[in-house]
Legacy VTK file of the C-alpha trace (Angstrom):
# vtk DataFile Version 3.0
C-alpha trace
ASCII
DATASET POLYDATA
POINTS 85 float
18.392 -141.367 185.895
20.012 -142.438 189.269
21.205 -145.870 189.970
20.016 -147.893 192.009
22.671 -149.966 194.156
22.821 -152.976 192.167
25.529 -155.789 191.857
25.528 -156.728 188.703
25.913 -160.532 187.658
28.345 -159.169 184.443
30.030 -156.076 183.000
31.428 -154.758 179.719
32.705 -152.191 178.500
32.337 -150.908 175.321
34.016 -147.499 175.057
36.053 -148.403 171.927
33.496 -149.325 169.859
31.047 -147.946 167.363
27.553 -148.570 165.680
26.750 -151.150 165.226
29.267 -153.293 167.658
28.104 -150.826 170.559
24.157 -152.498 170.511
25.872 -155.958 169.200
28.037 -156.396 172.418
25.445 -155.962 174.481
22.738 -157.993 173.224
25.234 -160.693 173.217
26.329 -160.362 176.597
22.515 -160.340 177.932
21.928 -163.175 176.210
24.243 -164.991 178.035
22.243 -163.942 181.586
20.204 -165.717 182.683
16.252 -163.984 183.295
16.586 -161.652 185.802
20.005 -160.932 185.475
22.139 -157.375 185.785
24.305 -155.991 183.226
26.792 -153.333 183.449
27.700 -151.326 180.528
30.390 -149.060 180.516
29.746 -146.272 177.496
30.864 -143.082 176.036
29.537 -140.955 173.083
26.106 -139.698 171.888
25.267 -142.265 169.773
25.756 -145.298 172.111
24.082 -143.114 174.563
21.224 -142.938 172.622
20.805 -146.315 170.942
22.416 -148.861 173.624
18.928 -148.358 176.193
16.549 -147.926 173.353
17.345 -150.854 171.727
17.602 -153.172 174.988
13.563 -151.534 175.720
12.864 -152.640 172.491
13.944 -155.999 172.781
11.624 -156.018 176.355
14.806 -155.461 178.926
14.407 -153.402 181.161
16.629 -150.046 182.032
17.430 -150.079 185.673
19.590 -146.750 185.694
22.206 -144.427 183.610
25.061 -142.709 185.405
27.631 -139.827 184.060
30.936 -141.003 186.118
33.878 -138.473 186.912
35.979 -139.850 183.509
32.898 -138.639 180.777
31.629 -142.318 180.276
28.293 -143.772 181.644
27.322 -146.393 183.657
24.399 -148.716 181.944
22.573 -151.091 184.200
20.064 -153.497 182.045
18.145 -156.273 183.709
17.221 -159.019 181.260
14.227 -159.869 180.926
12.182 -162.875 179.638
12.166 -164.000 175.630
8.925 -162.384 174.422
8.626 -159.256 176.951
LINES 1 86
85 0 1 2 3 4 5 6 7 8 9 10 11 12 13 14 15 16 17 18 19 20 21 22 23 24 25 26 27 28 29 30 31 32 33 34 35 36 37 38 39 40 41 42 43 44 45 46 47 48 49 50 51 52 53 54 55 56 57 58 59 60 61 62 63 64 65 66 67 68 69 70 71 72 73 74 75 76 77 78 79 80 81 82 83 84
């Protein structure tokens, strides 16, 4: 899934961690957005791979794109979505 070009209103990165911090980081940070707004998650491994979009869908964010980049992590971009999605 490509991109699109997208500045996003925060980033974090959560290479270091593991389950369940991965999902936890990032829940936390789009919960500080506001509605509409752009995360960027920096991630490596197959489990956040995995877990880190489906568990934003679930919550009713939306996935705006996934990107390898050239060091073996990937670039997450989540848009936050409205309580109740």
């Amino acid at each position: 899934m490509r991109s699109p070009r997208v500045t996003p209103d925060a980033r974090i990165d959560i290479t270091a961690e593991v389950c369940p911090m991965t999902f936890v980081r990032t829940k936390i940070a789009l919960e500080r957005l506001p509605v509409g707004g752009v995360l960027e998650v920096r991630l490596k491994g197959d489990e956040p791979l995995r877990n880190v979009p489906e568990s934003a869908r679930d919550l009713g964010h939306t996935v705006l794109g996934l990107d390898r980049l050239e060091d073996g992590t990937w670039r997450l971009l989540l848009r936050r979505e409205a309580a109740g999605c």
